[in-house]
C-alpha positions as CSV (number, residue, x, y, z in Angstrom):
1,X,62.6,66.2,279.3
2,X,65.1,66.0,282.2
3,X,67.8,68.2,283.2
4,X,71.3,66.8,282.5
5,X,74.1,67.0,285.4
6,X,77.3,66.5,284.8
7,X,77.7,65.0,288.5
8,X,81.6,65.0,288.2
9,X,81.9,68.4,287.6
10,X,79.4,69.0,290.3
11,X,81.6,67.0,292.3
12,X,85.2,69.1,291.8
13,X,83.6,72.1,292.0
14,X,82.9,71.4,295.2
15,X,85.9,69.7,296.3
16,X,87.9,73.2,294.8
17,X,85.5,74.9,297.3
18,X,86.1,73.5,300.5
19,X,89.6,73.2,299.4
20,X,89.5,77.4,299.6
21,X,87.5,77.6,302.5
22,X,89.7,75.3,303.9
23,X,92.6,77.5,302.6
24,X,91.5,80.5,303.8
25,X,90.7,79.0,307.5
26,X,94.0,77.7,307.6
27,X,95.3,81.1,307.0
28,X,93.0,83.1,308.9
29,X,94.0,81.0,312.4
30,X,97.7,81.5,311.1
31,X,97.6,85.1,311.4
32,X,95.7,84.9,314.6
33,X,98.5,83.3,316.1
34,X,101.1,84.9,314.8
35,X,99.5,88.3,315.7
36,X,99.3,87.3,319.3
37,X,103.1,87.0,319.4
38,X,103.8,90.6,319.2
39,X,100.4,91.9,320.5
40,X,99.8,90.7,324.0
41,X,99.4,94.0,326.8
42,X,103.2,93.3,327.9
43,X,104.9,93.7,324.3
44,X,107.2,96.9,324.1
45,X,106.0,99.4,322.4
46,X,109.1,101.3,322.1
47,X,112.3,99.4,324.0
48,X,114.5,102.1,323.1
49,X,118.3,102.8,321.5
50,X,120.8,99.7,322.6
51,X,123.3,100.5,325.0
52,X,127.0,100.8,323.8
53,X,128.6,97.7,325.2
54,X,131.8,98.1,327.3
55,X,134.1,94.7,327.9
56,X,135.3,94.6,331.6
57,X,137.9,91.3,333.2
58,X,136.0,89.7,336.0
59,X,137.9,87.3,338.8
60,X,137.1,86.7,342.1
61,X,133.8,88.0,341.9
62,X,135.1,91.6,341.2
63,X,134.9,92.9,337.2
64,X,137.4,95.7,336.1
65,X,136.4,98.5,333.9
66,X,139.0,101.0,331.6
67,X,136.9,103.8,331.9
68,X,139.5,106.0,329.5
69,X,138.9,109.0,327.2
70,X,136.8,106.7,324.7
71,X,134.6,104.7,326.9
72,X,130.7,105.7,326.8
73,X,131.1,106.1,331.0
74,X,134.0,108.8,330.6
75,X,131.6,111.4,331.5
76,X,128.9,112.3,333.9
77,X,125.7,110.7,332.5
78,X,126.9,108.2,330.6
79,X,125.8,104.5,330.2
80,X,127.0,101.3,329.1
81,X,126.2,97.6,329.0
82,X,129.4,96.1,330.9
83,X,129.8,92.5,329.9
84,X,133.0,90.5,331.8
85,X,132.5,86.9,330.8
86,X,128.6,85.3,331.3
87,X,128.0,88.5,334.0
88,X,126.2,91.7,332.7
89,X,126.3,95.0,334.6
90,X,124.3,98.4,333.2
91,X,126.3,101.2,334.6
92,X,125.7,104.5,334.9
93,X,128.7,107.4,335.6
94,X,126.4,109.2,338.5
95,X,129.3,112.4,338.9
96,X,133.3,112.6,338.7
97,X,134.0,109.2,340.1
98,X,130.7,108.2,341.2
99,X,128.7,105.0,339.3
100,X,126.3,102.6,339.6
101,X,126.4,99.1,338.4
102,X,123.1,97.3,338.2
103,X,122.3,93.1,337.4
104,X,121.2,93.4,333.6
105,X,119.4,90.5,333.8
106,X,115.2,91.5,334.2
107,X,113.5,90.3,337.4
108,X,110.9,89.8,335.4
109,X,111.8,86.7,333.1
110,X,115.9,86.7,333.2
111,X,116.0,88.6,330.0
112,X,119.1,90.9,329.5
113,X,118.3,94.5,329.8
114,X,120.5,96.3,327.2
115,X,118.3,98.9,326.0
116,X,117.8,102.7,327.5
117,X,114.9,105.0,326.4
118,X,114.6,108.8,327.7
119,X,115.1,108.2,331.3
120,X,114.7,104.3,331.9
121,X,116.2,101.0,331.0
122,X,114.5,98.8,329.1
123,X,114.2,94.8,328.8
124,X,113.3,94.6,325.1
125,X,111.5,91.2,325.7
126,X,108.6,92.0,327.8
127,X,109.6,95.7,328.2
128,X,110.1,96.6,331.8
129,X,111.6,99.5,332.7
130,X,113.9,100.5,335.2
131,X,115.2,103.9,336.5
132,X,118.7,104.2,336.8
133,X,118.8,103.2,340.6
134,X,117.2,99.9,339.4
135,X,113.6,100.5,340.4
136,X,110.7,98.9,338.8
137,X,108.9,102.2,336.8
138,X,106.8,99.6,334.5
139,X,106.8,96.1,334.4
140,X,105.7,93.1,334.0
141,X,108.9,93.0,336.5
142,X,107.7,93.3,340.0
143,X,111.0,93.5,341.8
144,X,114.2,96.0,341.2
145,X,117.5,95.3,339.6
146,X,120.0,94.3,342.1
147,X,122.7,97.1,342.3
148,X,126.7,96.0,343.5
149,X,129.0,98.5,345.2
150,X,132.1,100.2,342.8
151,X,134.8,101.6,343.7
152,X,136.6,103.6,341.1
153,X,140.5,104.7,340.5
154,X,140.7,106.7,337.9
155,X,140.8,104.9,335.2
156,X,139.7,101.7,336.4
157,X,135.6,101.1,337.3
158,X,135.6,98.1,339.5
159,X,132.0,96.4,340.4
160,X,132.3,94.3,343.8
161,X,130.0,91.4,343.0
C-alpha cells in the first residue's frame, strides 16, 4: 500500500512559505536601510533648542536689526537666528553694544545652523558644532563660520555683509 500526497497542497504550502520568507527578507533589508538613515557616526545626537528667529531688512549688502526691549539680542548673552531675505546670520550680543554676526549656513554641507546647545551652535543635519566665534568644536565641518563686522546704534544691529 502506497502513501497518498495530495501534491497540490504540497505545492501551496510551499508557495505560502517562500511567500514569508520572502516577506520577511523584504522587511528585514527595509529596516536595514531605513536604520542607516538616522545611524551613521555623523548623525546628531542631541542638536539642541532652536534659536528664536529675529527678521532684519537687508539692501546693499548691509541687513538692519531692531534690537528693542523684546528682541532675544536685548541683553548681553543673547542669541538669535537673523533672517533678512534668502541671508541668515546667528548673532550673538557679546556686551552693551558689542555682537557678532556669523554665516548660518554649515561649512560642512550648506545646511542652516539654527540650533544652540550649552555652549555651541549646532547644524541639526549632520550636527557640527560651532563656538560662538564660529569655530569648528565638532564636525563633520572642517572649516569655521564666516563672521561679518556690526556696527550697532542703539536700537539698530547692522551686519556689513
Amino acid at each position: 500500500m502506497g502513501v497518498r500526497v495530495d501534491v497540490r497542497r504540497h505545492a501551496q504550502t510551499r508557495r505560502e512559505f517562500c511567500q514569508r520568507v520572502c516577506q520577511a527578507a523584504s522587511l528585514a533589508a527595509v529596516g536595514t536601510i531605513v536604520g542607516g538613515c538616522g545611524g551613521s557616526p555623523t548623525a546628531p545626537s542631541d542638536i539642541g533648542s532652536a534659536l528664536p528667529v529675529v527678521s532684519g531688512s537687508r539692501v546693499n549688502s548691509r541687513t538692519t536689526v531692531n534690537v528693542g526691549a523684546g528682541s532675544p539680542l536685548a541683553s548681553t548673552g543673547g542669541k538669535a537666528l537673523v533672517q533678512a531675505g534668502a541671508v541668515n546670520f546667528l548673532v550673538t550680543r557679546t556686551g552693551t553694544s558689542a555682537f557678532v554676526a556669523l554665516t548660518a549656513i554649515c561649512t560642512h554641507q550648506q545646511c542652516t545652523v539654527a540650533n544652540f546647545s550649552g555652549t555651541v551652535f549646532v547644524c541639526p543635519c549632520h550636527g557640527s558644532e560651532y563656538d560662538t566665534s564660529g569655530a569648528v568644536v565638532r564636525g563633520p565641518a572642517g572649516s569655521p563660520l564666516r563672521p561679518f563686522t556690526t556696527d550697532f546704534a542703539d536700537p539698530l544691529l547692522t551686519i556689513n555683509g
